[in-house]
C-alpha positions in Angstrom: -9.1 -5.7 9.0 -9.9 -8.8 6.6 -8.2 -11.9 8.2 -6.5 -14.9 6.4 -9.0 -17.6 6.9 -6.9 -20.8 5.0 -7.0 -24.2 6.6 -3.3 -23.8 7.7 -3.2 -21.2 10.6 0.6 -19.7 9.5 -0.8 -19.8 5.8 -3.1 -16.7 6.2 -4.4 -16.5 3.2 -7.9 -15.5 3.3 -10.7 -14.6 1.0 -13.5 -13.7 3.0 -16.6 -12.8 2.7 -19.0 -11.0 5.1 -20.8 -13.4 7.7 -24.4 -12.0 7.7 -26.8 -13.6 9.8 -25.1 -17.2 8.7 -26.2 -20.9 9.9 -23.5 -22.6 11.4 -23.1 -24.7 9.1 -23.0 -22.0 6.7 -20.1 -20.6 8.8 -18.2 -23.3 9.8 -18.2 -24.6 5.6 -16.5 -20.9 5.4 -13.7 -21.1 8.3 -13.3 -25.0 7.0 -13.0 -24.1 3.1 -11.2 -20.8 3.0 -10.6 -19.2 -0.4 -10.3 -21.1 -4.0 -6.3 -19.4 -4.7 -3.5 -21.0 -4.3 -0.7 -18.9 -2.3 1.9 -19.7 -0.1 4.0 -18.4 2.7 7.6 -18.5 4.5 7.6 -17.9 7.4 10.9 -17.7 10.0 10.7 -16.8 13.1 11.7 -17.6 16.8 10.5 -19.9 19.5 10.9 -18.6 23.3 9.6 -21.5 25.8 9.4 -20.9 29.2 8.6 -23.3 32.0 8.4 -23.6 35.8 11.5 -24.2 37.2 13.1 -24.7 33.8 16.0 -22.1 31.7 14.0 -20.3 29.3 14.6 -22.1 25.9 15.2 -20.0 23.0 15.4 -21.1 19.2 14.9 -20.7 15.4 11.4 -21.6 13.8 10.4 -22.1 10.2 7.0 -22.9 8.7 6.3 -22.8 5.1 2.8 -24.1 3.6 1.5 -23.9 0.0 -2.7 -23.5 -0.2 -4.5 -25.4 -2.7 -8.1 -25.1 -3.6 -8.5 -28.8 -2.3 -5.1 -29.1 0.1 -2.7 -27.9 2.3 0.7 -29.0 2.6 3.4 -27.8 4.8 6.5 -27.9 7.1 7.3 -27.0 10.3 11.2 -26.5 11.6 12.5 -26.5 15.0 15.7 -25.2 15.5 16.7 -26.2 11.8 17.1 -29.9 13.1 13.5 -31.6 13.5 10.7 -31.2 11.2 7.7 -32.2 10.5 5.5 -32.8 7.1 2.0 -32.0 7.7 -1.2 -32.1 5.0 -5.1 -31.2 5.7 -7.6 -32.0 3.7 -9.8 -28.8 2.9 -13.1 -30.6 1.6 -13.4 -33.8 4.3 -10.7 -32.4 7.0 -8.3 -35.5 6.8 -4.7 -34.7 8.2 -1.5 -35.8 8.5 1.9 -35.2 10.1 4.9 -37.5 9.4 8.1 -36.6 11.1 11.3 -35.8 9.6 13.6 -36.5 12.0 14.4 -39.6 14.4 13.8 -37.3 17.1 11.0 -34.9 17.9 12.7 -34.0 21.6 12.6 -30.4 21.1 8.5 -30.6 20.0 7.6 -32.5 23.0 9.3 -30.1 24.8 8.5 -26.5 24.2 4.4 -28.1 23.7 4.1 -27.5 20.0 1.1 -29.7 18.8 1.0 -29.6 14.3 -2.8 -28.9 15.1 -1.9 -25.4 16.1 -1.0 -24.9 12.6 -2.8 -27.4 10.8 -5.8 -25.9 12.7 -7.0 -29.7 12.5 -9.4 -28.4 15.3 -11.6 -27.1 13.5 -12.8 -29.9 11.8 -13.7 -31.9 15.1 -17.0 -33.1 15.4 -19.5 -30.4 16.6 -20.6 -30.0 20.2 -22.7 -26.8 20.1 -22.3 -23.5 19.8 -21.7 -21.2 23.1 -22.7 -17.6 24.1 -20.8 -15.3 21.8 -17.7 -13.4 22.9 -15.4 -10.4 22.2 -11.9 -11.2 22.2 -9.1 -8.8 22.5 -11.7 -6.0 23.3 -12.8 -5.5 19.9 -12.9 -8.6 18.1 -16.5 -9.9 17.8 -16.3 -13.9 18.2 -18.7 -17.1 17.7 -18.0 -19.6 20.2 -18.2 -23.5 18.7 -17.4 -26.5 21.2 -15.7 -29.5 19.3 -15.4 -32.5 20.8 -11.6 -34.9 20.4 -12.3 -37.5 18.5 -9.0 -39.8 20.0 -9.7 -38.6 23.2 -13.1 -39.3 24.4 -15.1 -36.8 26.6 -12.3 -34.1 26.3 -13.7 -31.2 23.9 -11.9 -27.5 22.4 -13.9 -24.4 22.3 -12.8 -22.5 19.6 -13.5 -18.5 19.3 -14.2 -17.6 15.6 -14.1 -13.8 14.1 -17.6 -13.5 13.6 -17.1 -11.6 10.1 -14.1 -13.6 8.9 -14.6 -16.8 10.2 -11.0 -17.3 11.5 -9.8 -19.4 14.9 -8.3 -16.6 16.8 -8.6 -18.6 20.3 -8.3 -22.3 20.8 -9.2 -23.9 24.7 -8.7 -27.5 25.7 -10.3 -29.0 28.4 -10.5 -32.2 29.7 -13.3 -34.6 30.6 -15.4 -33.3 33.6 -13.1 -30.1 34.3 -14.1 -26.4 33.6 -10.9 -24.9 33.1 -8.5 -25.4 30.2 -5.6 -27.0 30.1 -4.2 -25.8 27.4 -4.5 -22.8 25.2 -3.7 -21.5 21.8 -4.3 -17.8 20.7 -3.0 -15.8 17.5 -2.6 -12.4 17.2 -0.1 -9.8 15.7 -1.6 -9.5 12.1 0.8 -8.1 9.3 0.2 -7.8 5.5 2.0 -8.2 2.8 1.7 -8.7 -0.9 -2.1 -8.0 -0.3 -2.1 -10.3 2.8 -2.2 -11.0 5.6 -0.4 -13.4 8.4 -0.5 -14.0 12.0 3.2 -12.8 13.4 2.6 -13.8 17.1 1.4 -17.3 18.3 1.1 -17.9 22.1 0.4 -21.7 23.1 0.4 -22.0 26.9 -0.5 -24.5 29.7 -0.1 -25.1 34.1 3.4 -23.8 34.5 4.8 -23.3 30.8 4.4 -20.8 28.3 5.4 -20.9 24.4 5.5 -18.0 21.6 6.3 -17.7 18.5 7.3 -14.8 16.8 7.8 -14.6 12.8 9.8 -11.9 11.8 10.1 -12.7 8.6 7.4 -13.6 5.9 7.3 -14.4 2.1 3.9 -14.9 1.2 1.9 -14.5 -2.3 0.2 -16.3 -4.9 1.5 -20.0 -5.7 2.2 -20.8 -9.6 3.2 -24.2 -10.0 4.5 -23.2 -13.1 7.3 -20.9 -11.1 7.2 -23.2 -7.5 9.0 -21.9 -4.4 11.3 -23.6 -2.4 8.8 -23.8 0.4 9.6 -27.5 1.8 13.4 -26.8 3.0 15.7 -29.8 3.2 17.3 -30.6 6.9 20.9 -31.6 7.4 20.9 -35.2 7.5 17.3 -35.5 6.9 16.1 -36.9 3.2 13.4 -35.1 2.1 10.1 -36.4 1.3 7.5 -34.9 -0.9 3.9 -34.8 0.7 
């Protein structure tokens, strides 16, 4: 299976070429860059949050992003009333995330961060690279160590597939501690239209537990000449261009 490697993780939109015996430079200017076609995906989905001593919380997602050879812009929807804008940078890794609505309750709730889509991760400053892994039982992984640039001495070891340079794992941890505190892992591939996209994410931490499951997907090559309505307006909510 060839893997989407673009710099939005919903996106999916990869291609790859084979890894070799690569540098990790080499490999990380791969998983950073992506491919050079412009594509986009729709995806809709649902949320399903779960925590300690809580009601399960159940409710719609949406994520559309459009690739560029130099950009990525996108949108993320909770429960079709608060949304996010979010853009990365695929050459120098800059990012952004402007919120739509007055209220981002229902993100700070459920533990949604935009960098598990943005995979804004994986342009941290490099720590060094780990012992490699197999993930899932079959997956061959490199293991890369970043370090959080707002937060100092807390790091996120990230495990790459070795031959398509894509962030299937994601583990925080904090300064001084060993185990994480928070975890992000994709899985679920589908294709369509030639391509591929993640249908499950799982984002979990001590005593809570989200995933996301798309159902849905429109994804395919992006023509600005016949644009999609990717960025979806929001009741109430004036929409702003990224």
């Amino acid at each position: 299976m060839r893997f989407p490697a673009a710099a939005v993780l919903a996106s999916l939109i990869f291609c790859g070429l084979c890894a070799g015996e690569e540098t990790l430079d080499a490999f990380l200017d791969r998983a950073r860059r992506g491919g050079a076609a412009s594509t986009y995906a729709e995806l809709d989905g649902t949320l399903l949050h779960r925590r300690r001593g809580s009601d399960a919380l159940e409710m719609p997602i949406y994520f559309g992003v459009i690739v560029r050879p130099r950009k990525t812009s996108g949108q993320l929807i909770l429960d079709g009333r608060e949304g996010f804008l979010v853009g990365q940078s695929r050459e120098n890794g800059a990012s952004s995330s402007v919120p739509q609505s007055a209220s981002t309750e229902l993100f700070d709730r459920v533990g949604l961060q935009i960098s598990d889509l943005t995979l804004g991760f994986v342009y941290y400053p490099v720590l060094k690279e780990e012992a490699p892994q197999t993930i899932g039982g079959f997956v061959p992984c490199r293991m890369i160590r970043f370090s959080v640039p707002e937060r100092p001495g807390e790091s996120v070891c990230v495990a790459f597939a070795r031959e398509e340079a894509f962030p299937l794992r994601a583990e925080f941890f904090r300064a001084g501690e060993n185990e994480p505190f928070r975890r992000v892992e994709v899985s679920g591939f589908a294709r369509k239209n030639g391509l591929y996209y993640a249908r499950r994410i799982l984002t979990e931490g001590p005593g809570w537990r989200t995933r996301i499951d798309f159902d849905r997907a429109e994804v395919g090559e992006f023509s600005p000449d016949a644009p999609r309505n990717v960025i979806k307006a929001i009741p109430g909510v004036q929409l702003v261009e990224m």
